[in-house]
C-alpha positions as CSV (number, residue, x, y, z in Angstrom):
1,X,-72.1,-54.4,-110.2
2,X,-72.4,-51.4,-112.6
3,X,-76.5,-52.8,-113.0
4,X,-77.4,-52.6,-109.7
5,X,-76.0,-49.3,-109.2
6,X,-79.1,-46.7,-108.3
7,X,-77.3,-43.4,-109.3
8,X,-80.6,-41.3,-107.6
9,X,-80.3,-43.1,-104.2
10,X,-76.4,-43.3,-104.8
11,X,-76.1,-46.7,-103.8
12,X,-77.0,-50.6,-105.0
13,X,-80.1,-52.6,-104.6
14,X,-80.2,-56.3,-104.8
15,X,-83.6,-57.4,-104.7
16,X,-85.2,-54.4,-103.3
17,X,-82.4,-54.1,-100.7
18,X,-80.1,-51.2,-101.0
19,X,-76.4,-51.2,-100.1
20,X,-73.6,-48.8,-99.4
21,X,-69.9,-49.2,-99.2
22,X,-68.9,-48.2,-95.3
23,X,-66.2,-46.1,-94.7
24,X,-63.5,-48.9,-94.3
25,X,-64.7,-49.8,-98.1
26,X,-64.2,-47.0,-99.3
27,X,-61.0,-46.1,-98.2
28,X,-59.9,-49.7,-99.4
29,X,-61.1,-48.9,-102.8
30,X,-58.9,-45.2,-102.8
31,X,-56.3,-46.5,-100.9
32,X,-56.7,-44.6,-98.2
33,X,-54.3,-45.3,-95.1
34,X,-54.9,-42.8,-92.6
35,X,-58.8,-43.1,-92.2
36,X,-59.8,-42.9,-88.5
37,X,-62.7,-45.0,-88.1
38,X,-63.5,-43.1,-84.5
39,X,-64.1,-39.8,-86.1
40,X,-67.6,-38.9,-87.6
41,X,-67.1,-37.6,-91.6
42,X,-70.1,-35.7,-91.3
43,X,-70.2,-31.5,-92.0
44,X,-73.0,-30.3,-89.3
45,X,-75.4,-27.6,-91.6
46,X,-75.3,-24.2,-90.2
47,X,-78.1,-23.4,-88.1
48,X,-80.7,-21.4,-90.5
49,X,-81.4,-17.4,-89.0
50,X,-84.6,-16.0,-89.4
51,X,-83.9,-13.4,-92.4
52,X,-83.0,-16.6,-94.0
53,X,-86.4,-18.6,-93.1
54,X,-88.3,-15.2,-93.9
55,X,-86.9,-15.1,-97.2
56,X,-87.4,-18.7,-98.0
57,X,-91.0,-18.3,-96.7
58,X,-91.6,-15.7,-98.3
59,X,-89.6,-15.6,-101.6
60,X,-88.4,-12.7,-101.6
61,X,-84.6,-11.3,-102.5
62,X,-82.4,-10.6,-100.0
63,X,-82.9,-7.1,-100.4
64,X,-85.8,-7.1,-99.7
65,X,-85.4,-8.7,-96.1
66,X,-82.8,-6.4,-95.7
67,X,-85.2,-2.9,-96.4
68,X,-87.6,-4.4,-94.4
């Protein structure tokens, strides 16, 4: 299994398919007992403000947004 591992994708791929262990799987392999297969094990991203989008724009320090 270890050769059809894809570390950059983080998953395997037989014959140009790739594969990833689902949730149940994974808790199988970690013996894991109280996984709750109703509940989404996803972190939302926090919304981006607009100092933030300015400086990445821009490439500037924070400072700078901030004096400006």
């Amino acid at each position: 299994m270890v050769r059809f591992w894809d570390p950059a994708y983080q998953c395997f791929t037989f014959n140009q398919e790739d594969m990833t262990l689902t949730i149940e799987e994974y808790a199988a392999l970690l013996r894991i007992d109280n996984v709750k297969l109703n509940k989404i094990y996803v972190k939302e991203p926090k919304p981006m403000t607009f100092k933030k989008k300015l400086i990445k724009l821009t490439r500037m320090t924070n400072t700078w947004a901030e004096n400006s």
